[in-house]
Each structure stands twice: as C-alpha cells, then as structure tokens.
C-alpha positions as CSV (number, residue, x, y, z in Angstrom):
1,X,-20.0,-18.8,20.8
2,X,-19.1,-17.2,24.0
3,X,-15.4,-16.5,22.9
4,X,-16.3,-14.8,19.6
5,X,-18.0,-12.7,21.3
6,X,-14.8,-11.5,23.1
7,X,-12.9,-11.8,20.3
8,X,-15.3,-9.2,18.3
9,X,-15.1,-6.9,21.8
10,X,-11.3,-7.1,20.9
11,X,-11.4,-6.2,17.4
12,X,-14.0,-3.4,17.9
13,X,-11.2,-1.9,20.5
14,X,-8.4,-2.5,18.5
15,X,-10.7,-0.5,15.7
16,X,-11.8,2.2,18.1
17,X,-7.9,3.0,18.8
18,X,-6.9,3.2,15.2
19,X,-9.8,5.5,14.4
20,X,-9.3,7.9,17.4
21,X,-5.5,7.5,17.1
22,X,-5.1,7.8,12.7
23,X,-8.2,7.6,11.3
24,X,-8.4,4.5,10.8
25,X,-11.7,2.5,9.2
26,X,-12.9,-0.2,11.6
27,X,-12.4,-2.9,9.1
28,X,-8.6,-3.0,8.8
29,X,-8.4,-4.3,12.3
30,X,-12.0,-5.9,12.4
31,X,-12.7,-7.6,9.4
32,X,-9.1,-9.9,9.8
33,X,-9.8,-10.7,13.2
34,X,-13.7,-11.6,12.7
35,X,-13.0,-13.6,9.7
36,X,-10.3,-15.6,10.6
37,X,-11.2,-16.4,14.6
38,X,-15.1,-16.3,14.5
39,X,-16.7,-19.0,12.9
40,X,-20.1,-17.3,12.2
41,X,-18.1,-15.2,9.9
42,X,-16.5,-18.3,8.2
43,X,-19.9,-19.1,5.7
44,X,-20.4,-18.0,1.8
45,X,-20.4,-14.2,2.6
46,X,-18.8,-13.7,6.2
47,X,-16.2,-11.4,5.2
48,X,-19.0,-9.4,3.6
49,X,-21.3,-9.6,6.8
50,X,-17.6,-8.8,9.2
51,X,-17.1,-5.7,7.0
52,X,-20.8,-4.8,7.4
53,X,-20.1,-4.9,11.5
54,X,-17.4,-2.7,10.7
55,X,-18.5,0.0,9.1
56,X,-21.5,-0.5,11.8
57,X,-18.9,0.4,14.2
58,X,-17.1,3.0,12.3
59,X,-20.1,5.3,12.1
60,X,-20.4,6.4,15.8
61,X,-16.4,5.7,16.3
62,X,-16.2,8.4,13.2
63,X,-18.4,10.7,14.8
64,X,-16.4,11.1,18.3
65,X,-13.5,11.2,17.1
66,X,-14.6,13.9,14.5
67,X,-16.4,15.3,17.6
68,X,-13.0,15.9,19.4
69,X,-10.7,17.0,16.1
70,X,-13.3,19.5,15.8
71,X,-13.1,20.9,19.3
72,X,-9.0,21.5,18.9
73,X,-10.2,23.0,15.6
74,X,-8.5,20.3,13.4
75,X,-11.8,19.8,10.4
76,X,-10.5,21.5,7.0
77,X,-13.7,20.9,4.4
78,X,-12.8,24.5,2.7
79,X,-10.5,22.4,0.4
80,X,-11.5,18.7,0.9
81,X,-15.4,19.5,0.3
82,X,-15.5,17.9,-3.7
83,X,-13.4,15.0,-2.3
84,X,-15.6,14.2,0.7
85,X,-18.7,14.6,-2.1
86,X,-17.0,11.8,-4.3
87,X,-16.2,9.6,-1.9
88,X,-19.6,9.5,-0.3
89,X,-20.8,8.9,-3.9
90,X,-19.3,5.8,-4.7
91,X,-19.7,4.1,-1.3
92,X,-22.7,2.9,-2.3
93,X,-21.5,1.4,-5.5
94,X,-18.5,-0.7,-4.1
95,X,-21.3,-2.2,-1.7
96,X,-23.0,-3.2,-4.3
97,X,-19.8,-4.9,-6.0
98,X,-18.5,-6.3,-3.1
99,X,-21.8,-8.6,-2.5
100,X,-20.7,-10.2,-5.9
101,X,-17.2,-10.7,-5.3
102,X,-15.6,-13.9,-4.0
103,X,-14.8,-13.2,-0.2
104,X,-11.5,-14.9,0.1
105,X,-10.6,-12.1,-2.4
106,X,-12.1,-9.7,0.7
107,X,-10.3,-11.3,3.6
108,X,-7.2,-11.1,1.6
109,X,-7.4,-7.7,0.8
110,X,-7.9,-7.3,4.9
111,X,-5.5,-8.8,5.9
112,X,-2.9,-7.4,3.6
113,X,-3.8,-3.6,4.5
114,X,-3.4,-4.4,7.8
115,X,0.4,-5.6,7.6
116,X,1.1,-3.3,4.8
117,X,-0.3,-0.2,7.0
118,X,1.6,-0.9,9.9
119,X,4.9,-1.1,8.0
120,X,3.9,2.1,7.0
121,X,3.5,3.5,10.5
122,X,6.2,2.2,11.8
123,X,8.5,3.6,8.6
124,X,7.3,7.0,8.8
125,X,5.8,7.6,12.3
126,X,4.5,11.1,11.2
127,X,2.8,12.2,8.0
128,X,4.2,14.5,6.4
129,X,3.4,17.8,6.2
130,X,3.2,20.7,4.2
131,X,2.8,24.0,5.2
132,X,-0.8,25.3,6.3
133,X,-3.1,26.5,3.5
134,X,-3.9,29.7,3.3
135,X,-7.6,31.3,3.8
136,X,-8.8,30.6,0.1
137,X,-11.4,28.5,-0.2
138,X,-11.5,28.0,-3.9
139,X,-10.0,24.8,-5.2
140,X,-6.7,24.5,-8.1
141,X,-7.0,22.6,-11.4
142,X,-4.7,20.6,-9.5
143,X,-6.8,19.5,-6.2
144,X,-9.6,19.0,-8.4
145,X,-8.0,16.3,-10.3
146,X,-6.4,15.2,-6.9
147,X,-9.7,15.3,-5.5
148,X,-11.8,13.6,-8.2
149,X,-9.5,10.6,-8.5
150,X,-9.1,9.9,-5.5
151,X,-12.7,10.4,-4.2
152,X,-13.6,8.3,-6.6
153,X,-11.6,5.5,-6.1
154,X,-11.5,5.6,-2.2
155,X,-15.0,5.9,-2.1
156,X,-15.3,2.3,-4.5
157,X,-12.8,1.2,-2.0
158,X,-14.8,2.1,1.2
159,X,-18.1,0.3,0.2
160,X,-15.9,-2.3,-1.6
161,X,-14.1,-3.7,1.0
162,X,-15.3,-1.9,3.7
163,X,-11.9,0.0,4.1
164,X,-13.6,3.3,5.3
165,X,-11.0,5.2,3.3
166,X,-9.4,6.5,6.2
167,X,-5.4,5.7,5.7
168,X,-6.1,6.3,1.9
169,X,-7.5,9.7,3.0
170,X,-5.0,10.4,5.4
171,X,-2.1,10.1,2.8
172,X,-4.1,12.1,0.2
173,X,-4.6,14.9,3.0
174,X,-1.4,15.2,4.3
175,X,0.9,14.3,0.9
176,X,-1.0,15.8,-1.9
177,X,-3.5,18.7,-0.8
178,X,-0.9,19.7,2.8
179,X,-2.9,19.3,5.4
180,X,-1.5,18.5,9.1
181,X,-1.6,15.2,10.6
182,X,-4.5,16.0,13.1
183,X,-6.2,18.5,10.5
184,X,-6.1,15.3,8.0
185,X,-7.2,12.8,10.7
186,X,-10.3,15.0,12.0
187,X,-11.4,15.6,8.2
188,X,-11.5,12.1,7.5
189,X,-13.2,11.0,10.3
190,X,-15.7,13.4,9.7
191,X,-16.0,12.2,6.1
192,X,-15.9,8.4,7.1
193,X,-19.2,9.1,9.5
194,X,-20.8,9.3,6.5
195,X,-19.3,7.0,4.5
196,X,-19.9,4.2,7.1
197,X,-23.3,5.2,7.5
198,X,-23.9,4.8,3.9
199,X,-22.6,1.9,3.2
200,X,-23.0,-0.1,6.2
201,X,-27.3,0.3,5.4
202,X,-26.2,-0.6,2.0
203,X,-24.7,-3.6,3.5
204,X,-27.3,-4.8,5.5
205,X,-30.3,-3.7,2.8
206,X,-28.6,-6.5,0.6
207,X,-27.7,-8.5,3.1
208,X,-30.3,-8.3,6.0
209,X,-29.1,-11.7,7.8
210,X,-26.4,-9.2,9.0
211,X,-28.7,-7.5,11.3
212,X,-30.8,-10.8,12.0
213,X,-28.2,-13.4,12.6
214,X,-25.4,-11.3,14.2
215,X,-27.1,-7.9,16.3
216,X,-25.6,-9.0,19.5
217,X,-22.1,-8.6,17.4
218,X,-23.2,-5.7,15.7
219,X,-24.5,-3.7,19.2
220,X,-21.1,-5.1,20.8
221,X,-19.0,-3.5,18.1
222,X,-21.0,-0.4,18.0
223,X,-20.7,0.3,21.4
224,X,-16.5,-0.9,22.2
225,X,-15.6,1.0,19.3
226,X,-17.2,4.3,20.0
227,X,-15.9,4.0,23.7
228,X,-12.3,3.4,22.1
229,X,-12.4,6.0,19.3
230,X,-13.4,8.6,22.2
231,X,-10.8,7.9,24.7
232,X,-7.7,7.8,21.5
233,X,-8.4,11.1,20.0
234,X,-8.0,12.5,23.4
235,X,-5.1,10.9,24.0
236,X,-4.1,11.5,20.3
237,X,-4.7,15.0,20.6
238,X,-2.3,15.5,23.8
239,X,0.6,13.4,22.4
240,X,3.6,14.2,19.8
241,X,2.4,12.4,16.6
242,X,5.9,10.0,16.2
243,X,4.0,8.0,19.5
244,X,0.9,7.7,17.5
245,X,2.4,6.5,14.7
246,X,4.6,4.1,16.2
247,X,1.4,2.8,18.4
248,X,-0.7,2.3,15.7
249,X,2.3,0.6,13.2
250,X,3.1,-1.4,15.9
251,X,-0.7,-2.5,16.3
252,X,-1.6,-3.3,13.1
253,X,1.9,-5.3,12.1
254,X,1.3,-7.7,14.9
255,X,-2.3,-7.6,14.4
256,X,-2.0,-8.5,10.6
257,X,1.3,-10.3,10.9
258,X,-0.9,-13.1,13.5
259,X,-4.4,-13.5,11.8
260,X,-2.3,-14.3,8.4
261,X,0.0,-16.6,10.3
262,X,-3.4,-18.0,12.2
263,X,-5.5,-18.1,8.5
264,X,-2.8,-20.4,7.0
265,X,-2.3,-22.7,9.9
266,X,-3.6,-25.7,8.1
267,X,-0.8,-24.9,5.0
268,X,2.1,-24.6,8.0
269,X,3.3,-28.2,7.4
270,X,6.6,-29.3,7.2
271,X,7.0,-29.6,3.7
272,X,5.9,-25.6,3.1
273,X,8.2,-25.1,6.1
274,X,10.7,-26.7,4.4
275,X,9.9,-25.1,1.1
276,X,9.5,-21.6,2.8
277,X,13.0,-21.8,4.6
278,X,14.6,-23.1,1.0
279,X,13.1,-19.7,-1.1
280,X,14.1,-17.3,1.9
281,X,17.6,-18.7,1.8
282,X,18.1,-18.5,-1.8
283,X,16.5,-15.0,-1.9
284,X,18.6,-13.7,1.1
285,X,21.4,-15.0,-0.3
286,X,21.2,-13.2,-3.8
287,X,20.7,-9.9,-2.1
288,X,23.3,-10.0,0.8
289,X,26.2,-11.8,-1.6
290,X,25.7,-8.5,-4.6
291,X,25.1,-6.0,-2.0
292,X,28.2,-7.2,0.0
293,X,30.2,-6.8,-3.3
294,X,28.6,-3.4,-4.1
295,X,29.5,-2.8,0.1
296,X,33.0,-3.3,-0.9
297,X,33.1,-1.2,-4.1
298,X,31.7,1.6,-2.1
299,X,34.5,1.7,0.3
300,X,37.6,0.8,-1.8
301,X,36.7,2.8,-4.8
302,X,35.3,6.8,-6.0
303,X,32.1,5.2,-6.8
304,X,29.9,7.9,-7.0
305,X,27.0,8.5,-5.1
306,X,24.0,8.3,-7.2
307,X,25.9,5.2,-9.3
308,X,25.8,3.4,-6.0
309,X,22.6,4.0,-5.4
310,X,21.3,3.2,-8.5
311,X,23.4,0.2,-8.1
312,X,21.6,-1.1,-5.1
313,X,18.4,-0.5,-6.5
314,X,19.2,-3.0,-9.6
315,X,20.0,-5.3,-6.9
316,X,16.7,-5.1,-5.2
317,X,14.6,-5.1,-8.7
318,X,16.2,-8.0,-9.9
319,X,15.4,-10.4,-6.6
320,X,12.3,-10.8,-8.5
321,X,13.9,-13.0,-10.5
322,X,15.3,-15.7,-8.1
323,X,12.3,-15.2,-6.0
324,X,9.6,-16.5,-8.3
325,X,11.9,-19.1,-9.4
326,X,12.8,-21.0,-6.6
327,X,9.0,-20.7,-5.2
328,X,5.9,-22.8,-6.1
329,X,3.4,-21.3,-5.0
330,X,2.2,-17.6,-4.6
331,X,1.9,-17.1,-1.2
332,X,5.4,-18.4,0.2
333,X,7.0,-15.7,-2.3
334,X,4.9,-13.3,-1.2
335,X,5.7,-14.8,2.7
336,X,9.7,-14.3,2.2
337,X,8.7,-10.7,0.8
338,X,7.0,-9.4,4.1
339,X,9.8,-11.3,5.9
340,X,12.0,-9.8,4.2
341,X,11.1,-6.3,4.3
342,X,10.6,-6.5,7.8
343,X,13.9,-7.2,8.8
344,X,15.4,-4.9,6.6
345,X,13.4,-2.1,8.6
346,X,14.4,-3.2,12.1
347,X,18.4,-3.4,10.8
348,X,18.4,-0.1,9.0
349,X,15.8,1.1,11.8
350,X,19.0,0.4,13.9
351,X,21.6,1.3,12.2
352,X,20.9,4.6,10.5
353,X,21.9,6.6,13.4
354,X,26.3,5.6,13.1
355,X,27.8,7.5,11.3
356,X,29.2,4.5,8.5
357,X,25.4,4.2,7.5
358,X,25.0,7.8,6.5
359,X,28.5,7.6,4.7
360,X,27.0,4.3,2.3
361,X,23.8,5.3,1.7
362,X,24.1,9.1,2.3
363,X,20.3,10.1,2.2
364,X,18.7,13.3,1.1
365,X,16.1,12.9,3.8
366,X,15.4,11.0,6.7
367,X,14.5,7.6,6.7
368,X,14.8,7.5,2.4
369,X,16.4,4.1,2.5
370,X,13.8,2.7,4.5
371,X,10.8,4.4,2.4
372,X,12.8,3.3,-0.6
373,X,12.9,-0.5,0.3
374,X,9.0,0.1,1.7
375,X,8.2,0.7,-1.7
376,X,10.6,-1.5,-3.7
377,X,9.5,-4.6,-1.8
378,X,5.8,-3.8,-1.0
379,X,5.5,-3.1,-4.6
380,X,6.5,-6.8,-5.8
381,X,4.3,-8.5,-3.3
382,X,1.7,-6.9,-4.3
383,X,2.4,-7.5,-8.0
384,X,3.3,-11.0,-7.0
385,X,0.3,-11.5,-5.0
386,X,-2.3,-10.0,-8.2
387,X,-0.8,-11.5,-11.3
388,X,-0.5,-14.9,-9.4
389,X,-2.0,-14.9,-6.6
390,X,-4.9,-14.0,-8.1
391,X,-5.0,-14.6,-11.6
392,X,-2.5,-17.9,-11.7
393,X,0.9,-18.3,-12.4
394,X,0.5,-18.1,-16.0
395,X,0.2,-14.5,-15.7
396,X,3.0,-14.1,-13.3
397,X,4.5,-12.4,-16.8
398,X,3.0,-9.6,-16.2
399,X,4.3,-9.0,-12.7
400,X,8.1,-9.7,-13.8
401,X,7.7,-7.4,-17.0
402,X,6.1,-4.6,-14.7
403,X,9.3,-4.8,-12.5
404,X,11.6,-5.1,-15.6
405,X,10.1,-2.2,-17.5
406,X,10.6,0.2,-14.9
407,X,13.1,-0.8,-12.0
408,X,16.5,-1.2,-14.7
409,X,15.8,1.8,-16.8
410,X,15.0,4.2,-14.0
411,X,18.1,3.2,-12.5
412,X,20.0,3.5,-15.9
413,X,18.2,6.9,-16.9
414,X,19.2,8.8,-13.3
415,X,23.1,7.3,-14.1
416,X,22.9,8.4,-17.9
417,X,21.0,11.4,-17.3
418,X,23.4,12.8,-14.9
419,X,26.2,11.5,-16.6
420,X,25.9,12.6,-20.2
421,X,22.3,14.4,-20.3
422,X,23.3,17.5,-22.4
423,X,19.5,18.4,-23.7
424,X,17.9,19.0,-20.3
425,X,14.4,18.8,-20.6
426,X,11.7,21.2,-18.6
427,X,7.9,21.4,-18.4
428,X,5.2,22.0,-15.7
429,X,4.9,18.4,-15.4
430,X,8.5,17.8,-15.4
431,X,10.3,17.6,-11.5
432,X,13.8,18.3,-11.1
433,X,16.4,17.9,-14.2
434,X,15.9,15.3,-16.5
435,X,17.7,14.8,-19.8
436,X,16.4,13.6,-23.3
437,X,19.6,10.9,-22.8
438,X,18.4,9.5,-19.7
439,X,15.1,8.9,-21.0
440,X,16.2,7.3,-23.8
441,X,18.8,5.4,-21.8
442,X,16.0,4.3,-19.8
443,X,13.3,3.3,-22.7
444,X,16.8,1.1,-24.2
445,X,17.2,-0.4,-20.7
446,X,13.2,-1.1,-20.5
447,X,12.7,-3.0,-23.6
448,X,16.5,-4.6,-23.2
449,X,14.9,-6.0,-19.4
450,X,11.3,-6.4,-20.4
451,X,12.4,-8.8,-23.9
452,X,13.3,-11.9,-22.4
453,X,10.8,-11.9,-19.7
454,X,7.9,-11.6,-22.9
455,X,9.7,-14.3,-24.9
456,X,10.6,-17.0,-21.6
457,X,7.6,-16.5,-19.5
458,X,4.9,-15.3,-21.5
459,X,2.0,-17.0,-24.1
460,X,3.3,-14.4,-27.0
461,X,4.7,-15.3,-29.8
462,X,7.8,-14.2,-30.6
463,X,6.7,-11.4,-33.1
464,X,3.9,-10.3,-30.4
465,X,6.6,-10.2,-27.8
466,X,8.9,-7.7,-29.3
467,X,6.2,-5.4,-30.5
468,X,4.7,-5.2,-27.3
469,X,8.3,-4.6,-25.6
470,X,8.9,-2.0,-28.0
471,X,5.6,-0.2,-27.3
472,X,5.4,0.0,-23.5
473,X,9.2,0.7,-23.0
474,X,8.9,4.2,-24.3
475,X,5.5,4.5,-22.7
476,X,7.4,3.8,-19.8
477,X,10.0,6.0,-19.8
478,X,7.4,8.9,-20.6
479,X,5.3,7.7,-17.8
480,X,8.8,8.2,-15.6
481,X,9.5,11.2,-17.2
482,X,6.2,13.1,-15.9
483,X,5.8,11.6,-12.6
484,X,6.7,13.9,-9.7
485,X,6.9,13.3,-6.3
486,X,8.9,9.7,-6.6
487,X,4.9,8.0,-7.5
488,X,7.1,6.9,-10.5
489,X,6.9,3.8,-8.1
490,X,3.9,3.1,-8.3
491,X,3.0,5.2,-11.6
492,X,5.4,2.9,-14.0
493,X,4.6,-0.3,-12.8
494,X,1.1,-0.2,-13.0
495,X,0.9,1.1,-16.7
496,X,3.5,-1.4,-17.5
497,X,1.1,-4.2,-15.7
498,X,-2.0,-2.5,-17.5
499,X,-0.3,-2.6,-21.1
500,X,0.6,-6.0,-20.4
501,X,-3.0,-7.3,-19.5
502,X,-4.3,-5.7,-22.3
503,X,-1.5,-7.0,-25.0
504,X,-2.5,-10.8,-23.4
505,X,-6.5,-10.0,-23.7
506,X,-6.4,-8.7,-27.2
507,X,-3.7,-11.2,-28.6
C-alpha cells in the first residue's frame, strides 16, 4: 500500500504542473497513473473513484492557479461568461453517466488524451493567437453558437470522464473566440474550480466509498497538486510560452506513452510482438515505397505544388487500407498509428529547418506538415480505435468509409477546383475560393472511394450499399464545402461515420 501512495503523490504533481503550466484537468495525468499502477483503483468502478480524486485535486489546483492568472490580469469572462455557464451545467450530468459506463471505456479514454495531448504540445508549442478583443462585452451570433456547443459538450465531458475541460477549453479560447495563451489558461482554470467542485461532490454523493475507502489518497492529492499548480503558473507566467508547451508535450507523451505500454504488459508476448513488428513493416513500407516515388516526381518533373500535395495526402488516407488488413486486432493498428505518427514528428521536427524540406513540401505556415499528419493520423486511430475498438470489427466499415468519403475527394476537389473551377462559389460560410467543379469532383471521388468499402466490408446489401454511397458523398462534399478553418478534418469524417451508423441501425 505504501508505494501507491507515492505513486498518487506523483500523479497529483505531475497534475499540479499541467494545470499551473496549460490548464490542464488533474485527470489526464492522474486518472492513467492511478488506474493502471494502484491496485485499489483496479476494482468494478476504480477509474470512476481515480477520476473522483482528480477532480478532488483540481478544485484547489484550479483555484491558485486562477489566483495567479488573475494577478498578471490574464481572466477574460466578458466573452467566455455563457460558455463557462454551460459547461458548469452539464458537469453534473456526465457524472451521472459516467457511474453507468463501463470503466475500461474510462481508462481508455485517459489514457489516450494523455498521448494525444502531448503530441499536440509538442507539434504546436504555442496556441495560437488572435489578436486581443476589443472592450465590447456583448457576445456575436457566432460565439454564441461557439459557446453553446462547446460548453455543452465540454461540460458532459468534464463530469464524464473527469477531463476538467481544460485543453478542450484552452483550444476553444485561443482558436475560435482569440484569446491569448495565458488569458485562455487563467479563464479556464477559473471555470474548471468550479467545474471540479461540482462534479467531484457529484462523484462522491454517488459514490461515497470514494471518500471512505480512499481519504488518505484524496487529502494526498489535494494537497501535492495545489502545491504544484501554485509553484507552475508562477513559473508559467515568467517564461516564453514555446517552453511551456514543449514541457508539458513532453510530460504527457511519456506519461501516456508508459502507463499504455505498462496497462498492456500482459498482451506484450512474443506472438503480438511478432504480429506488431509484421503490421508496422507492411504499413511503413506502403507509405515510404509511394512517397519515395511521389519524392522523385517532385524533383524530376513541374509537378505543381498543390498536385503534390494533394498527392501525399492520398498516400496518407489510403494506409488505412493496408493497415486494417494486415492487423488482427484493434489495438496493434491503433499501436503502429501512434508509432507511426511519432516518428514522423521527430524526422520532420528535424528536418524542416534545410532548405530541401521547404522546397518539397513548401508550407503556407509553420509547422503545416506536421499539424497536417497530426490530424491525418490522429484522426484514424481514433476512428480505428471507436468503430473497432469499441464496437467490434464488424463495424470497422464505418471507420474505412469515413476516411474514404472524405480524404480522396478533398484531395481531388482542391486539384479540380483549382484546375478547371470556372463557377467560383462564395457565401458567408464559404472560406477562400471554391468552385462548383471541385465539389462535384470531390462528391464523384467520394462515392467512387466510399463504394467498394460498403459492398467488401460492410453487412449491406448491394442495393443498400450504393444508395447509401450516393447519399452521404454529396453530404460530404457540402459538409467540405462550408467548413472553414481546415475542421473539414474532423467535420467530414464524423458526418460520414454518423451517416454510416445510422444507415447500419435503420437497415
């Protein structure tokens, strides 16, 4: 017993630093460590009593670091009131539902945010920014809807699985309603004090062995965390922000990276080993053999820019293919993914500085590449680790369609728009130039992608198959069409996986 408790001391330190240094909840580096190295956390609902501690912790860890934004005058509520107002809403809600939920789901989810935020940190060091608002206090039809969605859903989230909402929060702040990095940090905070508070008592009303069982845990935490939070939002506060970032991405990847390597210890046999090594080969192979060809084209031909672009991007979409094919089961897919992904950051990391890299990729703002294979690659894990991770391979369908539907065209519909697009189309909801050819070039290429994956993988029938191709490939398109801000990312795929779900459910 005596080493858990040192391992909780840990996590709550670990926590205290990402709050003071980000805004980070205390569960993203808690919850992981508590579930996977502390056996009183290890019974029907430990990752539900772990993400109780947490948010324990986060309250008081919130509240001095808010303390400390708020002295360097970096707490904005003038236009992040109605968000803060629907996040501490739901909180209570997603406690509720998380009580019912199976906790390896929980864990998992844990353990994934903390490997997938410390890419992110390590990516893109600072948040970006926007300039400063203004003095006006009253809110846009367009940060209401900002604000309402995502309050809503972070605030599920946060009493869900215990996530605090801070990195949500932070990305909302800073990307969609421009807010600084420290002004965004100290906002959250100040909202995740209550947040934590809320749902942490709604925690431990439903669950009171929490408070019973495990106080000593619960006082430890508490009290390492506030200590931690206080002393990082100093230091964050007198530091340039690319050292935070780096920190924290640093942190959490090795954090994350070593409770899911520790969580899967008894599957790390010789025969996965084997099978692991087998799927990464194959899958490394099909990348590195087209993109060396594409490598050549680029240098011994006029190959345009955005053609080659678009060209490497059909490569990266279309690994899904090989990848779910060669592997078994879920999570070594998912595995070669991460692996993947993370050394492609360190190469390009090092190699974006000579000057050869800027002539092949030639990028319209730093880092692009990198964000670009970020969200490529963290997209189809996740898909991956949903449609058959979590549901079974027999949906795994859904995951390859969702990739098909949107990956192909988009590519296809930048080349044709800029190409042949004569009939330019325009709009408030419509971002740069886009061209009624390349968005019928890319509804073509959808369905043309999408097609086969329905008929081979799929329970349709043939007839079912084609219909439902030919409905969500222009839904697709459209969706592309009206998405700003490069979310058609994230925007295409999940309508594409939600039209897919429902076609299975109602068929």
């Amino acid at each position: 017993m005596g080493y858990e408790y040192l391992v909780a001391a840990l996590a709550a330190a670990l926590a205290g630093i990402g709050t003071g240094l980000v805004g980070l909840s205390a569960a993203t580096a808690m919850v992981p460590l508590l579930i996977v190295l502390c056996p009183t956390f290890g019974g029907e609902h430990g990752a539900y009593m772990a993400t109780a501690i947490a948010l324990a912790s986060d309250i008081l860890g919130s509240a001095v670091t808010t303390g400390v934004y708020a002295k360097n005058k970096k707490i904005d509520l003038r236009h992040g009131w109605l968000i803060a107002v629907c996040i501490i809403g739901m909180c209570t809600v997603g406690s509720v539902a998380a009580y019912f939920t199976h906790q390896t789901v929980l864990g998992g989810f844990s353990l994934f945010l903390c490997v997938a935020i410390g890419i992110r940190f390590l990516v893109s060091p600072d948040s970006k920014e926007r300039p400063e608002k203004d003095g006006k206090s009253r809110l846009s039809v367009r940060e209401i809807a900002i604000s309402l969605f995502f309050g809503l859903t972070i605030g599920f989230g946060t009493g869900f699985f215990g996530t605090g909402g801070g990195m949500m929060m932070l990305i909302v702040f800073t990307a969609m309603l421009g807010y600084d990095r420290k002004t965004a940090v100290g906002t959250s905070t100040f909202i995740m004090t209550f947040t934590a508070l809320i749902a942490a008592v709604s925690h431990i009303l439903i669950e009171p062995t929490i408070v019973l069982e495990c106080w000593k845990f619960l006082l430890l935490s508490i009290v390492v965390a506030t200590v931690f939070s206080l002393v990082s939002a100093k230091f964050a506060n007198r530091v340039k922000g690319r050292v935070v970032g780096y920190t924290t991405g640093a942190i959490l990847l090795v954090l994350g990276l070593s409770m899911i390597l520790i969580n899967n210890l008894d599957r790390l046999n010789l025969p996965y080993l084997l099978a692991f090594l087998r799927v990464f080969g194959i899958y490394v192979g099909y990348i590195v053999a087209l993109a060396a060809v594409l490598i050549v084209i680029r240098f011994t031909t006029k190959v345009k820019d955005h053609i080659f672009r678009k060209l490497l991007h059909f490569v990266a979409f279309t690994s899904i293919v090989p990848l779910v094919f060669a592997a078994d089961v879920w999570w070594i897919a998912a595995a070669v993914e991460v692996l993947f992904l993370i050394l492609v950051i360190a190469a390009l990391h090092f190699f974006e500085d000579f000057a050869f890299y800027q002539r092949l990729f030639v990028e319209k703002a730093k880092h692009e590449v990198i964000l670009s294979f970020v969200s490529l690659f963290g997209l189809m894990t996740v898909l991956i680790a949903v449609f058959w991770g979590i549901f079974g391979r027999a949906h795994l369908f859904i995951a390859m369609g969702a990739i098909m539907a949107w990956g192909p065209g988009d590519g296809m519909a930048a080349v044709v728009g800029k190409e042949y697009g004569r009939h330019k189309l325009r709009g408030k909801r419509i971002e740069g130039t886009k061209s009624i050819e390349g968005s019928v070039a890319m509804a073509i290429t959808a369905f043309v992608c999408l097609l086969p994956v329905l008929l081979t993988m799929s329970p349709l029938p043939w007839y079912a198959a084609v219909l439902a191709a030919l409905v969500i490939a222009p839904i697709a398109s459209v969706t592309e069409l009206l998405t700003k801000g490069g979310w058609d990312t994230v925007t295409v795929p999940a309508i594409s996986a939600i039209l897919l779900s429902v076609t299975l459910i109602w068929w």
